[in-house]
N, C-alpha and C positions, 0 to 999 in steps of 0.2 A: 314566723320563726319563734321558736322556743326562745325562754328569757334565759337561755344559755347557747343559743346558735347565733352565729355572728357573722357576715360577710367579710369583717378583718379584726382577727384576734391580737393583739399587742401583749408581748410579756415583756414589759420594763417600760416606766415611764420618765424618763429621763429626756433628752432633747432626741436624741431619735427617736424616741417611743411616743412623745407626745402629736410633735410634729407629724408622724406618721399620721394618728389619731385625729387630728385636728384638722389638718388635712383630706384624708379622706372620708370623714364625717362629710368637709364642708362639697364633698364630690356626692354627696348622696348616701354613702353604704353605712351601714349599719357598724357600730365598732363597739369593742369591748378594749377595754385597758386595764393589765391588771399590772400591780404593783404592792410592792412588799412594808415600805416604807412613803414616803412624801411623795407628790407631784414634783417633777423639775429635776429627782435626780442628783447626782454627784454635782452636776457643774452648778446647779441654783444653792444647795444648801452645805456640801461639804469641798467646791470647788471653785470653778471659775470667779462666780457672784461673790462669797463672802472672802477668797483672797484680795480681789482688786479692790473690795472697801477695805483692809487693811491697807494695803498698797497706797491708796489715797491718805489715808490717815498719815502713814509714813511722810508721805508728800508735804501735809501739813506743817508734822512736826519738824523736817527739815525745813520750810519756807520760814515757821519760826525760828529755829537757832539762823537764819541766816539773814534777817529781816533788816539789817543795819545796813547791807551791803544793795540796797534800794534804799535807803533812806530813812526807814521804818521805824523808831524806836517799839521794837519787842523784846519778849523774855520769853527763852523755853524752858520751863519749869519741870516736864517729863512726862510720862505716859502715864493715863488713868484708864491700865487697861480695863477693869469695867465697864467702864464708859467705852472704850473703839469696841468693845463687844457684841454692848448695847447698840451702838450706830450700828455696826455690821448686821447686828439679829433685825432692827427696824426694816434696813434695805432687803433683807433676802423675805421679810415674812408679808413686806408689800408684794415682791413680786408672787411670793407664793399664792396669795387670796388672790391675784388678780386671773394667775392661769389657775387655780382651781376654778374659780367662775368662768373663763372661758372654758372652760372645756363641760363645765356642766351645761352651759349654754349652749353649746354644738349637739348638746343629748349622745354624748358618750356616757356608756356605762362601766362605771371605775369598779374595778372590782381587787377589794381589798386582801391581801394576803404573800403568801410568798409561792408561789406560780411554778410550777416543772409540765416539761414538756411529756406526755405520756401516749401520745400518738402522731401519726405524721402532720396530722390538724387537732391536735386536741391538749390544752394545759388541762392541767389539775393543779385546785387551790382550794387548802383546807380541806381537801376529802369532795371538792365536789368537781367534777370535769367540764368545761365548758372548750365548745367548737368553734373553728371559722373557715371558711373557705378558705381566708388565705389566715396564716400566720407569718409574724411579723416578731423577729426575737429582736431583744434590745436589751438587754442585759447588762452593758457597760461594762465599767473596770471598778479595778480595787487598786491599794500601793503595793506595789511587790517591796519585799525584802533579800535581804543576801541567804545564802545557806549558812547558819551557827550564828544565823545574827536576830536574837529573841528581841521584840516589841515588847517592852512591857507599859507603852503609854505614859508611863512617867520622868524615866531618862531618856530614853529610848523610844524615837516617837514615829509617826509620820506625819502628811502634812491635815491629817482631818483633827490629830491630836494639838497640832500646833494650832489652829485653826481657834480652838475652845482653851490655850492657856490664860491664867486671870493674871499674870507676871511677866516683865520682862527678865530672859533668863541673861543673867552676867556674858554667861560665854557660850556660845553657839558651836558646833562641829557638824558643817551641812555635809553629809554622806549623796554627791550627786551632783555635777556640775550644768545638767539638765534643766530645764524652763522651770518647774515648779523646786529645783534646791536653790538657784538665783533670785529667784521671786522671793524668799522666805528670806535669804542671804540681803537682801535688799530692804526688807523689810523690819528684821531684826536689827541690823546695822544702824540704818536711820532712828528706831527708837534707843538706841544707846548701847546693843549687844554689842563682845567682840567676837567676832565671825571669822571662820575659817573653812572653803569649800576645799573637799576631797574629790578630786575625781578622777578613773584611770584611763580615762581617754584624755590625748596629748590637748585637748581646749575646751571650755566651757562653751556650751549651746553647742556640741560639735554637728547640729545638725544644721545650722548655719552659714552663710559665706563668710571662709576666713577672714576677710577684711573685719565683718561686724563682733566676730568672737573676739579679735587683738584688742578692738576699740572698747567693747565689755568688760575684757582685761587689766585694762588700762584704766577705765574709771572706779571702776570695786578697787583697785589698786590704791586711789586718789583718794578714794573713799575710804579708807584703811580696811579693808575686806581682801583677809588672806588670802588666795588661792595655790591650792595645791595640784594644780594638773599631772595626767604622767605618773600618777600615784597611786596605784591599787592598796585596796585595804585590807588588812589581813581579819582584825577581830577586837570589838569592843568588850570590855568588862566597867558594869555599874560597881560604882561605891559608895562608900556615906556619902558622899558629899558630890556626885557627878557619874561622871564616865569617862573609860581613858581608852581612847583609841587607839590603836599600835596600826601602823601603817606597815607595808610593805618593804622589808628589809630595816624594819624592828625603829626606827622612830616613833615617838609615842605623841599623843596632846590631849591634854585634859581640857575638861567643857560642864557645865553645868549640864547640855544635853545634847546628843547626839539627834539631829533629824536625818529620818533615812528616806530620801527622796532618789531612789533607783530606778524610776518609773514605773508605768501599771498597767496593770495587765490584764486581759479578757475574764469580767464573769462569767463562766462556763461550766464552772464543775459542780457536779455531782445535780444538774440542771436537767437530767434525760436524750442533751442533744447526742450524746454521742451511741446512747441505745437504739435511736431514732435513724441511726447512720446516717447522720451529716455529718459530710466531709470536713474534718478539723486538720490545723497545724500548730502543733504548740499551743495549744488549748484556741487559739482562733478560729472563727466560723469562714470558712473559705464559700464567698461568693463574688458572684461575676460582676461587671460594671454596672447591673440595673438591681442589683443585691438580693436576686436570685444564688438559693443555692440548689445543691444537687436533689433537694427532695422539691416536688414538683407543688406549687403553692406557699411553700415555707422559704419565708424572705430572714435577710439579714440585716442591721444596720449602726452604726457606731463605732463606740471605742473596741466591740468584740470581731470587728471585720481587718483585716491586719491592714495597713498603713497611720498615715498621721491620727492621734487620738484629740482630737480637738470637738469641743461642743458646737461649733458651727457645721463642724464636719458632715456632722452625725444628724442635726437638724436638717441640713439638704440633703443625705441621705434617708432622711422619713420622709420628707417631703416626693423623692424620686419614686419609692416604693409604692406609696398610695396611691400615685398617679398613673403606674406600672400595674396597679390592681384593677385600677378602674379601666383600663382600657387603652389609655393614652399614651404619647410617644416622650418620654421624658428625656429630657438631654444628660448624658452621664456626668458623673460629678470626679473629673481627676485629680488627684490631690496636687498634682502641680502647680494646679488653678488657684488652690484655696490658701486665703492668707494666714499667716501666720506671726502670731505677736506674742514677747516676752516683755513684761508687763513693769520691768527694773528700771532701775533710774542709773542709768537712761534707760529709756526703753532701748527694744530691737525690733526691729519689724519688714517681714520678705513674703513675697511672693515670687514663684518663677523655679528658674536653676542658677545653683550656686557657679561661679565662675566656675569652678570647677569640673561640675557636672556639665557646662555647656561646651567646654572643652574636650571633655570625654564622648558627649554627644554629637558636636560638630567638626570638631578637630580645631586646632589653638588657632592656626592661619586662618580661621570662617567666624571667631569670635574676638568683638572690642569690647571695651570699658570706657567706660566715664563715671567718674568720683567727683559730686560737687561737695564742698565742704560747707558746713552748714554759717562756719566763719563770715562766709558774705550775703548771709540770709539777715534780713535785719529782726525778724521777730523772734528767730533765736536767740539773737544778740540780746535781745529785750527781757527773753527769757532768760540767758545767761547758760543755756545750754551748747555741750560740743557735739558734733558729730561728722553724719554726710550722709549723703544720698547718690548710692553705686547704680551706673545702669550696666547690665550686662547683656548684649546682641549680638543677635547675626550680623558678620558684615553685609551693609547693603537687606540688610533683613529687618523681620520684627524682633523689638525689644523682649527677650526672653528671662528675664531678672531683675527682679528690683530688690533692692537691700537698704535699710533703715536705719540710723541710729539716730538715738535723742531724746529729750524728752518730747514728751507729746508723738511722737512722728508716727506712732497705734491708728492717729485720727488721719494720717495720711495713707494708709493702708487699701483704701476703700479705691482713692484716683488709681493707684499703683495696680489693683488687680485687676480693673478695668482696659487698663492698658496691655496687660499682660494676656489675659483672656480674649480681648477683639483684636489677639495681635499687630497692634500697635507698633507702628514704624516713627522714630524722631520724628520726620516731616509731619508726622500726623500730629502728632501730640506739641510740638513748636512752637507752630501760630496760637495756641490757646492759651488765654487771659488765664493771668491767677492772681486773685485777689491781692492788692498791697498795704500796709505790712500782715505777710501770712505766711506759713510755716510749707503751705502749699506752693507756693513759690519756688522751692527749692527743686522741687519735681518739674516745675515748666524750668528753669536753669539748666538742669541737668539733663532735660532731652534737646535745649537750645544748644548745649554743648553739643553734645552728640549728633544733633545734626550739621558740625561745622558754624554754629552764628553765636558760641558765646560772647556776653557779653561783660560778663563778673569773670571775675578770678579762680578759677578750678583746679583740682590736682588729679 
């Protein structure tokens, strides 16, 4: 092979892109990777990685101001944001040296620049074209904005802006009541912002089960984190000193900054996919459950395939593709399967279908609930966190929903999807040990209920 022919060509290195890459190196083929900027992508350097070391920091500085009520004598003195900068740059730039050397170690050849698609198997980067049997687009997302609503990075941010400020700003106005304006809202609040979430669907995290949006609610509430639901936004204007947002039906609130976390959306344009005539919708790359799309050889994978945009997502979809190139029978990856966590204090965290949707799927009469409250978990107690843990099932069936709240309950995520994917019936899940005192616990409770043997107190 020419030092530009390739068994599987990758444009975008990010968690689908690398995965792919890494992956099917480790299957034998030959792989080229090409990418415009860093190894790893949004979610290592402008996403997942360096929000949850904020998130943590927050953590911190909340267990300081609140150190007495353990017994502690502490003082929280305030944020040196340099310093959470510096932790947050440390964390992302270990994980980055670690998968550049994996991947150099697989002898993938990284080919540096910014990549457009110029044939049905062929990128072009910097003037020169390089092949693969197969191709493998990976592109990712960026933050969408509203229409009339200019970025200018300094009032007016999103969250890669927010991500590199060296200040805590006075007053917050989160534009988005979605997983990354709650994470920020959570964030900002804990270091001393006053915060106020805009958002014009009737709940925050609307893509969550009602019960955990109320409970979300309810504690940013506690927490003195405004929310505005039910609230469309009409148009911000900067000033000397801020920005004033005018809501819908002429309400105003002034904020030192506006972050616009509207969600994000497929990189796609101006990329060659759609000269190439692959099939798009609203800039997403339409492919099937093995991320095949309509041109024969040329795969899809990540945030630019439409459903949930999650970096795990996107990682078992490179993973599927590679193995789909090689020959092999890869088991498809549903998004109903894959878990899902918001990263706020408390956290939230589900895998399944929302009462709702299993209602809409099975009919009301064919689905039960169980809510244990986290109130008779003792290592919550310990923690001093509220919540619960919702099971939502078929009757007489497998458990088809699980629903999270709390701190920590992220790390519970992992038994819950387990359960959910081997379709897991209460009787199954019952009789199994969980550690005591442990937050896991709450999960063997809450299927003890549900199969008729509680023993704690539940609502």
């Amino acid at each position: 092979m020419a030092d530009t022919d390739f068994d599987v060509l990758v444009l975008g290195a990010g968690s689908g892109g690398y995965a792919c890459a890494l992956r099917a190196a480790q299957l034998g083929l030959r792989v080229g990777l090409v990418e415009k900027d860093r190894l790893g992508g949004t979610c290592l350097h402008i996403g997942c990685i360096p929000t949850k070391a904020l998130l943590h920091a927050a953590e911190v500085a909340d267990s300081a101001r609140e150190a007495g009520q353990f017994g502690v004598r502490a003082s929280f003195e305030g944020i040196d944001m340099p310093g959470v900068l510096a932790y947050q740059d440390g964390v992302v730039n270990r994980l980055f040296k670690g998968l550049t050397g994996l991947v150099r170690s697989r002898g993938i050849t990284v080919i540096e620049g910014a990549g457009r698609l110029t044939g049905p198997r062929e990128v072009t980067v910097d003037g020169t074209a390089y092949t693969g049997r197969s191709v493998v687009l990976a592109t990712g997302s960026y933050s969408r904005t509203l229409p009339g609503l200019e970025i200018d990075g300094e009032r007016v941010i999103t969250s890669e802006h927010a991500l590199r400020l060296d200040h805590v700003p006075s007053s917050v106005v989160v534009l988005g009541g979605g997983v990354i304006g709650c994470e920020f809202a959570s964030v900002w609040r804990s270091f001393g912002a006053e915060v106020t979430i805009v958002e014009a669907l009737p709940r925050l995290i609307a893509g969550e089960d009602a019960a955990s949006s109320a409970a979300l609610e309810r504690a940013f509430r506690k927490r003195g984190i405004t929310s505005r639901t039910g609230t469309p936004f009409s148009e911000a204007k900067v000033t000397d000193h801020g920005v004033v947002v005018t809501l819908e039906g002429g309400e105003t609130i002034e904020a030192e900054l506006l972050l616009v976390a509207v969600g994000r959306g497929p990189r796609t344009a101006d990329l060659g996919y759609e000269e190439q005539g692959i099939a798009m919708e609203r800039g997403f790359v339409l492919a099937d459950d093995r991320g095949r799309t309509n041109l024969e050889g040329v795969y899809a994978v990540g945030d630019i395939v439409p459903g949930l945009q999650l970096a795990h997502r996107g990682f078992a979809h490179g993973i599927l593709v590679a193995e789909q190139i090689a020959g092999l029978d890869p088991r498809p990856v549903p998004d109903s399967g894959i878990p899902r966590v918001t990263y706020t204090h408390p956290e939230v965290a589900s895998v399944g279908l929302t009462e709702a949707a299993a209602i809409e799927a099975y009919g009301a009469e064919a689905v039960q609930t169980v809510t244990y409250d986290l109130g008779g978990n003792g290592k919550s107690q310990i923690l001093r966190t509220q919540g619960f843990v919702k099971l939502v099932a078929q009757v007489d069936g497998p458990v088809v929903g699980l629903h999270l709240v709390g701190d920590r309950v992220g790390e519970l995520i992992g038994e819950a999807q387990l359960i959910y994917n081997w379709e897991g019936h209460a009787d199954d899940v019952a009789p199994l040990l969980h550690a005591h005192p442990t937050q896991n616990e709450a999960l063997g409770e809450a299927h003890l209920a549900l199969a008729g043997k509680a023993l704690h107190a539940h609502g």
